[in-house]
Gaussian input, Z-matrix of N, CA and C with variables (Angstrom, degrees):
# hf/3-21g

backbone

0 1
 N
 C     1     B1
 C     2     B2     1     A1
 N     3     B3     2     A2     1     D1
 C     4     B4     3     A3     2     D2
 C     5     B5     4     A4     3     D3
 N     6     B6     5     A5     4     D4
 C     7     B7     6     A6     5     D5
 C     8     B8     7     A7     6     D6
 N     9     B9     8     A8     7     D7
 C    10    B10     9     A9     8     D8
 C    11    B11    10    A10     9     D9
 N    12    B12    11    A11    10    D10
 C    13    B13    12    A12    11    D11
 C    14    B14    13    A13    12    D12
 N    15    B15    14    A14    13    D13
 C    16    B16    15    A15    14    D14
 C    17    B17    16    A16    15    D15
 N    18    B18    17    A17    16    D16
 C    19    B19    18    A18    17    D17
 C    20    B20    19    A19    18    D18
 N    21    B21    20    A20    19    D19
 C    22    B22    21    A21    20    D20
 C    23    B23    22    A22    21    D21
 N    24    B24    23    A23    22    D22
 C    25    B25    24    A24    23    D23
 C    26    B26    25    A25    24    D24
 N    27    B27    26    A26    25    D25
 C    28    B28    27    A27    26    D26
 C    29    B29    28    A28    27    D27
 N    30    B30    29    A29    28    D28
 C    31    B31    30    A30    29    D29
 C    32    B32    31    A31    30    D30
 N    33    B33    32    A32    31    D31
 C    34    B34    33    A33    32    D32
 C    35    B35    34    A34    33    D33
 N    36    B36    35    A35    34    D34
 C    37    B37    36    A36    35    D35
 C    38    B38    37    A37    36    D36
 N    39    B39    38    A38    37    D37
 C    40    B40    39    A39    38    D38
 C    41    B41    40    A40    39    D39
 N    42    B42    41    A41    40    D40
 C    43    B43    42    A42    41    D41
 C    44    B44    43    A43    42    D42
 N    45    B45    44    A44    43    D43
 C    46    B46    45    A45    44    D44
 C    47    B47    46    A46    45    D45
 N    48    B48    47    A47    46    D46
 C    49    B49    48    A48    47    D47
 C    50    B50    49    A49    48    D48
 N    51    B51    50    A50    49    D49
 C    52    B52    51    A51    50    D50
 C    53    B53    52    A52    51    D51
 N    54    B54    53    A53    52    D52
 C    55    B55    54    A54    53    D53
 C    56    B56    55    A55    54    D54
 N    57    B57    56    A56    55    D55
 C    58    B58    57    A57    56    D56
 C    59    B59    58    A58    57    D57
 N    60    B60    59    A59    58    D58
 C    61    B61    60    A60    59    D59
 C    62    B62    61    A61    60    D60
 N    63    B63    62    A62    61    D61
 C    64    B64    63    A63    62    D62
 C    65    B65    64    A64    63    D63
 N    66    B66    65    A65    64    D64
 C    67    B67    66    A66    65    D65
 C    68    B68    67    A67    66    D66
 N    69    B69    68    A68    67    D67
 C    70    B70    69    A69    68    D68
 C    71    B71    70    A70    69    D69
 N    72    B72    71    A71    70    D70
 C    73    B73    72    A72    71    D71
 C    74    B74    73    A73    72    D72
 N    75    B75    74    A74    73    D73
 C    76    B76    75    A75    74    D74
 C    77    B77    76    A76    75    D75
 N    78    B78    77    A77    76    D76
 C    79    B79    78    A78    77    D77
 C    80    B80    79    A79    78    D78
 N    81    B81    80    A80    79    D79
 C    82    B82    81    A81    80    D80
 C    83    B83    82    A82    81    D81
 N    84    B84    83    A83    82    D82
 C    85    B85    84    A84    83    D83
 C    86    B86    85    A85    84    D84
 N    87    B87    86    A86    85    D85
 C    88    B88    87    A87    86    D86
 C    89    B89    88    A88    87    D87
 N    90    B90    89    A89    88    D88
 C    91    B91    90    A90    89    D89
 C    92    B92    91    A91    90    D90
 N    93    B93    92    A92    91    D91
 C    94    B94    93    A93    92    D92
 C    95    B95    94    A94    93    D93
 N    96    B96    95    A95    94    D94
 C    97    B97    96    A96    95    D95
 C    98    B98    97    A97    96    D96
 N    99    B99    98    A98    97    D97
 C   100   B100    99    A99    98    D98
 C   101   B101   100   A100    99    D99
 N   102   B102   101   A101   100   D100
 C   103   B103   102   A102   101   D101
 C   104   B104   103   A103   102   D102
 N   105   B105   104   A104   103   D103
 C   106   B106   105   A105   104   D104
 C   107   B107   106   A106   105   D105
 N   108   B108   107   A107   106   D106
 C   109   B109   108   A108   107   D107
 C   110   B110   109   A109   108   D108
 N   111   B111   110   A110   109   D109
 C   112   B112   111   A111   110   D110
 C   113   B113   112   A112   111   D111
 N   114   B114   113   A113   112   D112
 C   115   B115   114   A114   113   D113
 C   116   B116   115   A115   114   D114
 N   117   B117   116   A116   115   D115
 C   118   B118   117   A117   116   D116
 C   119   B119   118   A118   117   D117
 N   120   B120   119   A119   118   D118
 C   121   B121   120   A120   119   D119
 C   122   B122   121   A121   120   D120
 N   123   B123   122   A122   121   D121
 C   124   B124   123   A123   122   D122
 C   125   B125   124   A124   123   D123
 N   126   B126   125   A125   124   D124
 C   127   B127   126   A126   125   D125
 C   128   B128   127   A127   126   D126
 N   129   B129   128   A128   127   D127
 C   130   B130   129   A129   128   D128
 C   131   B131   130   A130   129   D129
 N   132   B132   131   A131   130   D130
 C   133   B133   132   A132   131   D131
 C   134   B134   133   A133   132   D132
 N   135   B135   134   A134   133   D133
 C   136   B136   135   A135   134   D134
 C   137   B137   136   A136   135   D135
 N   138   B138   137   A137   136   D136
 C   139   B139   138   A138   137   D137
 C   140   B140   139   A139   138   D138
 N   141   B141   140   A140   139   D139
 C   142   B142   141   A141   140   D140
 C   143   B143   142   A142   141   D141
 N   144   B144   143   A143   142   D142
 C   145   B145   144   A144   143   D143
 C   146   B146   145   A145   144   D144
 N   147   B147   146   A146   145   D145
 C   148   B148   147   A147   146   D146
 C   149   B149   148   A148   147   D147
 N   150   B150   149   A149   148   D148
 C   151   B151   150   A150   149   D149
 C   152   B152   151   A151   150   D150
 N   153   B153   152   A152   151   D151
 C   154   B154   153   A153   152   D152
 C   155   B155   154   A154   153   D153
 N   156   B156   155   A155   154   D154
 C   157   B157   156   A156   155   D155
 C   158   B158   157   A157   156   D156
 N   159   B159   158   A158   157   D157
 C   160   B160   159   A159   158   D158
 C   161   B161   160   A160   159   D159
 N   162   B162   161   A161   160   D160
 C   163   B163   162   A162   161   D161
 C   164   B164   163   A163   162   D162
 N   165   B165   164   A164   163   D163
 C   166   B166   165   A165   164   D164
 C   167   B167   166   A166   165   D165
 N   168   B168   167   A167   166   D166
 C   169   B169   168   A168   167   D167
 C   170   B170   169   A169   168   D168
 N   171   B171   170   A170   169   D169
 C   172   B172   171   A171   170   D170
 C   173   B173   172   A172   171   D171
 N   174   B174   173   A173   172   D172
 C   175   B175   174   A174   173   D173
 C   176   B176   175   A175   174   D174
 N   177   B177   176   A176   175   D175
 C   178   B178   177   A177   176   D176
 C   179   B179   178   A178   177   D177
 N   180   B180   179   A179   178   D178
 C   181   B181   180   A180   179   D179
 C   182   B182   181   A181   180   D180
 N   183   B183   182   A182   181   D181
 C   184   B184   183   A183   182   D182
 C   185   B185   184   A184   183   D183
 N   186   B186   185   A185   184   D184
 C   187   B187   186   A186   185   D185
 C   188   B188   187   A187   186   D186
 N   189   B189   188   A188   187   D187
 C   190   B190   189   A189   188   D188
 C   191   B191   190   A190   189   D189
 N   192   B192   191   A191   190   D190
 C   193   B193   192   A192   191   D191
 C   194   B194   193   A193   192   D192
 N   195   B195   194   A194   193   D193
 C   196   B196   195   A195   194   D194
 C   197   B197   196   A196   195   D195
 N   198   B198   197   A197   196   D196
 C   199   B199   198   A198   197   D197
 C   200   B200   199   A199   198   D198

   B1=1.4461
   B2=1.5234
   B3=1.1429
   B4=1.9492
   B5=1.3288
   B6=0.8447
   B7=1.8576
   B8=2.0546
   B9=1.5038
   B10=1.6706
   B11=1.7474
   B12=1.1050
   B13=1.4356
   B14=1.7925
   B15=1.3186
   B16=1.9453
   B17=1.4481
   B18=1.1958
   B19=1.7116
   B20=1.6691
   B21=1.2332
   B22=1.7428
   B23=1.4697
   B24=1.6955
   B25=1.3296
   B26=1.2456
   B27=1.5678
   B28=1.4220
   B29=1.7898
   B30=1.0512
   B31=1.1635
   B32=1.5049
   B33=0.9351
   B34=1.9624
   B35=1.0411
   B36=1.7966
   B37=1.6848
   B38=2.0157
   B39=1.0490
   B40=1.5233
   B41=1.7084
   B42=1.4372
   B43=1.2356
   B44=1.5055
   B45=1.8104
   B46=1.3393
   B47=1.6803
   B48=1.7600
   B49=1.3852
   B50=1.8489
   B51=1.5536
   B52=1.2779
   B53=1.9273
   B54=1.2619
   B55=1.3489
   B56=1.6510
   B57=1.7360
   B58=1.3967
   B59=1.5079
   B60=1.4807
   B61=1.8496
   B62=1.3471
   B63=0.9791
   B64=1.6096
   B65=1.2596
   B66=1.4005
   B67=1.5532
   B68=2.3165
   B69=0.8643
   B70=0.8599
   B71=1.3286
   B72=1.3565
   B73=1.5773
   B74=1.2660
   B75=1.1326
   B76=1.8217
   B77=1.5318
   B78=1.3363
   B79=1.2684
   B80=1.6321
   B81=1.2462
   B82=1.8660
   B83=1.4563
   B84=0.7851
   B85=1.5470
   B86=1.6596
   B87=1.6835
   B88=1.4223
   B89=1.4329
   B90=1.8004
   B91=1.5375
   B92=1.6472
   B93=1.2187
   B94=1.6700
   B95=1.9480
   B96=0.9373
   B97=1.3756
   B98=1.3492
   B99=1.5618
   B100=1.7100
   B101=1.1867
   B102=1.5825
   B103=1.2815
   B104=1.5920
   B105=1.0820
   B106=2.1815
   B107=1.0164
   B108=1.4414
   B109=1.9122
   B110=1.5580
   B111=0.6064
   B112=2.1556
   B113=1.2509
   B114=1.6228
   B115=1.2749
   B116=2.2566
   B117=1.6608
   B118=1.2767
   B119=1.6303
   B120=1.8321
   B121=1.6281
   B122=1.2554
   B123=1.9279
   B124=1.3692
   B125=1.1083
   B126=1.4136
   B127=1.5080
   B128=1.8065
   B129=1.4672
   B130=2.1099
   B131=1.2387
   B132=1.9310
   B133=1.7775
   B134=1.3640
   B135=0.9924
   B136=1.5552
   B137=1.4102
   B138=1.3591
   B139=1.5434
   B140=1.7574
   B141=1.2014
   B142=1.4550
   B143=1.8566
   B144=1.2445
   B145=1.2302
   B146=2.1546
   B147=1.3689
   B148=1.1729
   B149=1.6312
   B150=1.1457
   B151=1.4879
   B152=1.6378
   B153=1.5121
   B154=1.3258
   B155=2.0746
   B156=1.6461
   B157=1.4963
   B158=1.6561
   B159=1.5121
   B160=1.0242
   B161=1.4005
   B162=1.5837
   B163=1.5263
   B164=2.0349
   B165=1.5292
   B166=1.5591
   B167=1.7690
   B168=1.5360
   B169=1.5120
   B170=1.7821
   B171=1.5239
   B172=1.4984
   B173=1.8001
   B174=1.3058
   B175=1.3476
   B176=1.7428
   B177=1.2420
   B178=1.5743
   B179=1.5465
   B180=1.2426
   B181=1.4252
   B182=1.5367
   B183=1.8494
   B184=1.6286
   B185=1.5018
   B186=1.2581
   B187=1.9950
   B188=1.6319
   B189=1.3670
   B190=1.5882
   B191=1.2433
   B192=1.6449
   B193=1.2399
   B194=1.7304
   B195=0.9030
   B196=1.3341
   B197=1.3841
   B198=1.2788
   B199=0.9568
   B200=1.7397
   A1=110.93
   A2=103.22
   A3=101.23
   A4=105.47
   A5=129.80
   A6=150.99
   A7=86.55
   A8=82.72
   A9=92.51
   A10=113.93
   A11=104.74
   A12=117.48
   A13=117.10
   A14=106.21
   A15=110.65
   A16=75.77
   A17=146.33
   A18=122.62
   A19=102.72
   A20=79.34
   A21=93.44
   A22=114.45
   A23=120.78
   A24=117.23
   A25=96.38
   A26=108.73
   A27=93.45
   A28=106.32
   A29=122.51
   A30=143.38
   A31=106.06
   A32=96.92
   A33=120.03
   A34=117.37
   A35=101.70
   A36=96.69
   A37=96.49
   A38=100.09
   A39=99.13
   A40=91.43
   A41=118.35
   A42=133.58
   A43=97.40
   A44=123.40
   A45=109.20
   A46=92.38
   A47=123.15
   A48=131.87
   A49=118.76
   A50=86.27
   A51=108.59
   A52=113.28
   A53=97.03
   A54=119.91
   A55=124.24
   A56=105.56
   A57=116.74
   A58=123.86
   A59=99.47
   A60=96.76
   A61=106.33
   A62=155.78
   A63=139.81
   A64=110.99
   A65=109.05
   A66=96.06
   A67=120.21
   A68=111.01
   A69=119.27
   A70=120.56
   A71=114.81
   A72=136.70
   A73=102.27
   A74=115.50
   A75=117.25
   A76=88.93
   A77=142.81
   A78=145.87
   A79=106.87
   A80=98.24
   A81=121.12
   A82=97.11
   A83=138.95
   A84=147.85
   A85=104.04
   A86=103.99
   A87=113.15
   A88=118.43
   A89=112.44
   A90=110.59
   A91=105.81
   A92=125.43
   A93=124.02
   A94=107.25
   A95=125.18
   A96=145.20
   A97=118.80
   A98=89.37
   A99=121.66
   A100=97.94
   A101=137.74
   A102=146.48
   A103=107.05
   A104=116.87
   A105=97.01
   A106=113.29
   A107=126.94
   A108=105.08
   A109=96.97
   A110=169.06
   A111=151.79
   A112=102.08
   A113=108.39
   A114=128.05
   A115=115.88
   A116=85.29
   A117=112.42
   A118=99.74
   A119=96.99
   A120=98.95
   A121=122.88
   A122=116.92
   A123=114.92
   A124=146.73
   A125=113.36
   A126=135.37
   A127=99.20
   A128=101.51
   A129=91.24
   A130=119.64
   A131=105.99
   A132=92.97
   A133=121.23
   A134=121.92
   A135=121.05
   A136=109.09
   A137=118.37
   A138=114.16
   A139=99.57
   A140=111.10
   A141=113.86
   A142=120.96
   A143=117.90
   A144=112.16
   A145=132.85
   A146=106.28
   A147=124.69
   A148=114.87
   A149=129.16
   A150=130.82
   A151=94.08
   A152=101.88
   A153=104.67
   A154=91.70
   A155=97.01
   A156=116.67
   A157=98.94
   A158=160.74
   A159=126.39
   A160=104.16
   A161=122.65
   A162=114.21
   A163=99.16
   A164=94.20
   A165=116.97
   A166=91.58
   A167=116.73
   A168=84.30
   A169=100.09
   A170=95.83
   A171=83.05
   A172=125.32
   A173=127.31
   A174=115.70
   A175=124.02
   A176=112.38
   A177=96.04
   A178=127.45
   A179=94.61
   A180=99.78
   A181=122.48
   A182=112.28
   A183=99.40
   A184=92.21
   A185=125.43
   A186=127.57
   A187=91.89
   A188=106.62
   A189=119.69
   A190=104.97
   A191=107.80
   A192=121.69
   A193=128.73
   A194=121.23
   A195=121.81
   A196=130.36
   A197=135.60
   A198=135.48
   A199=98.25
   D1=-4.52
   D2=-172.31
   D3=-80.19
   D4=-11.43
   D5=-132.20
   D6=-102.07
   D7=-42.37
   D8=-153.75
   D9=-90.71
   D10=-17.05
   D11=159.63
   D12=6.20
   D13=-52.90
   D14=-148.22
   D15=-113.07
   D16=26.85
   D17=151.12
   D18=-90.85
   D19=121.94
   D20=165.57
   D21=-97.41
   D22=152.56
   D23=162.27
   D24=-111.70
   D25=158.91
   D26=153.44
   D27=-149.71
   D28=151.37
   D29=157.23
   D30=34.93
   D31=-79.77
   D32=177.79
   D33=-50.90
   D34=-25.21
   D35=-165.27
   D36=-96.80
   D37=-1.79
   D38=-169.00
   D39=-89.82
   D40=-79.72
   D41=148.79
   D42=16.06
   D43=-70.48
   D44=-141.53
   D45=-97.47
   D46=-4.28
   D47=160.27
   D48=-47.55
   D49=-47.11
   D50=-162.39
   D51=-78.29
   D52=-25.49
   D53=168.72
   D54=-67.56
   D55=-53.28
   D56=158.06
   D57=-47.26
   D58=-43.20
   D59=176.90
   D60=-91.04
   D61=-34.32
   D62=152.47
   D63=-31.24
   D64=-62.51
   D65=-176.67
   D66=-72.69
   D67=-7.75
   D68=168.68
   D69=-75.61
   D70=-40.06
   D71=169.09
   D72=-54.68
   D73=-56.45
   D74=-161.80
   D75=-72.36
   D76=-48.87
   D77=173.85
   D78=-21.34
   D79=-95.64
   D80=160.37
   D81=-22.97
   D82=-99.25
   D83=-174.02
   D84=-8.10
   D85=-79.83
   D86=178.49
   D87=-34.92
   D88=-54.66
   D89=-175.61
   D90=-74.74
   D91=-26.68
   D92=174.07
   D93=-63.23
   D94=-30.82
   D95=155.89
   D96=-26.17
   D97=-68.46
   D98=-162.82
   D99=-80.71
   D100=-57.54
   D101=178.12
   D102=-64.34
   D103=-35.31
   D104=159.69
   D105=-74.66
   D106=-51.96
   D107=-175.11
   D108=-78.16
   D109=26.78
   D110=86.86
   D111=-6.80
   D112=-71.97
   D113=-161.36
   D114=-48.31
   D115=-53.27
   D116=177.48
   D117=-46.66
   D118=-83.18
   D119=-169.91
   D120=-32.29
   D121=-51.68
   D122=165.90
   D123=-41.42
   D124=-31.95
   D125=179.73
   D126=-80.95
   D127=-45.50
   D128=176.82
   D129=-72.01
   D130=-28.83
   D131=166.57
   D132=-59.45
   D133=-36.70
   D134=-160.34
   D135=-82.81
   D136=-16.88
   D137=-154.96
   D138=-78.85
   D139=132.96
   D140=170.98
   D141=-34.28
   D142=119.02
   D143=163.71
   D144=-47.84
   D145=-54.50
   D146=168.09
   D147=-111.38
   D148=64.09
   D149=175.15
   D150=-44.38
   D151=147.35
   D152=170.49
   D153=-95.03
   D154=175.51
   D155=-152.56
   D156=-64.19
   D157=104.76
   D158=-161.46
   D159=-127.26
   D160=9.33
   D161=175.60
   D162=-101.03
   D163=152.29
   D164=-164.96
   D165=-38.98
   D166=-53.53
   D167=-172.49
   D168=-129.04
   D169=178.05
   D170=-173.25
   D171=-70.52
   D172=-160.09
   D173=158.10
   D174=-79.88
   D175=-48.60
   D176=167.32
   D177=-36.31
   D178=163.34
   D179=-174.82
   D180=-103.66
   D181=-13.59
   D182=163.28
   D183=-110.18
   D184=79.77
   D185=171.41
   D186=-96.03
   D187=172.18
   D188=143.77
   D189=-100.39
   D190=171.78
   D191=165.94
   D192=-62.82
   D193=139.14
   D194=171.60
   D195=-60.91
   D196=111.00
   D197=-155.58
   D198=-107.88

C-alpha cells in the first residue's frame, strides 16, 4: 500500500462511479422486468384451462372423498 500513496480521488470521480452503477442498476432492473412477465405469460399459457379435481377431497364442505 505504500506504493499507492499519490492516487487521489476526487469528488467527480466517485460521482461519475456512482452514476455507472445506477445506471447499470436500472439496466438489470428493466431486463429482470422483462424476463418475469415472459416468465408470467408462459406459465398462464400453459396452465390447463379446466384441471380436473386433483386434491383427496373436494372444496365443499358436506362432499365425500374421492375415490
Amino acid at each position: 500500500m505504500e506504493n499507492k500513496k499519490h492516487i487521489k480521488v476526487s469528488d467527480e470521480d466517485i460521482q461519475k462511479i456512482i452514476d455507472t452503477n445506477e445506471a447499470g442498476t436500472a439496466d438489470l432492473m428493466t431486463f429482470y422486468e422483462s424476463a418475469e412477465a415472459s416468465y408470467v405469460a408462459a406459465a398462464a399459457a400453459s396452465a390447463p384451462e379446466d384441471s380436473p379435481q386433483t386434491a383427496a377431497y373436494p372444496t365443499s364442505t358436506d362432499s365425500t372423498p374421492l375415490t
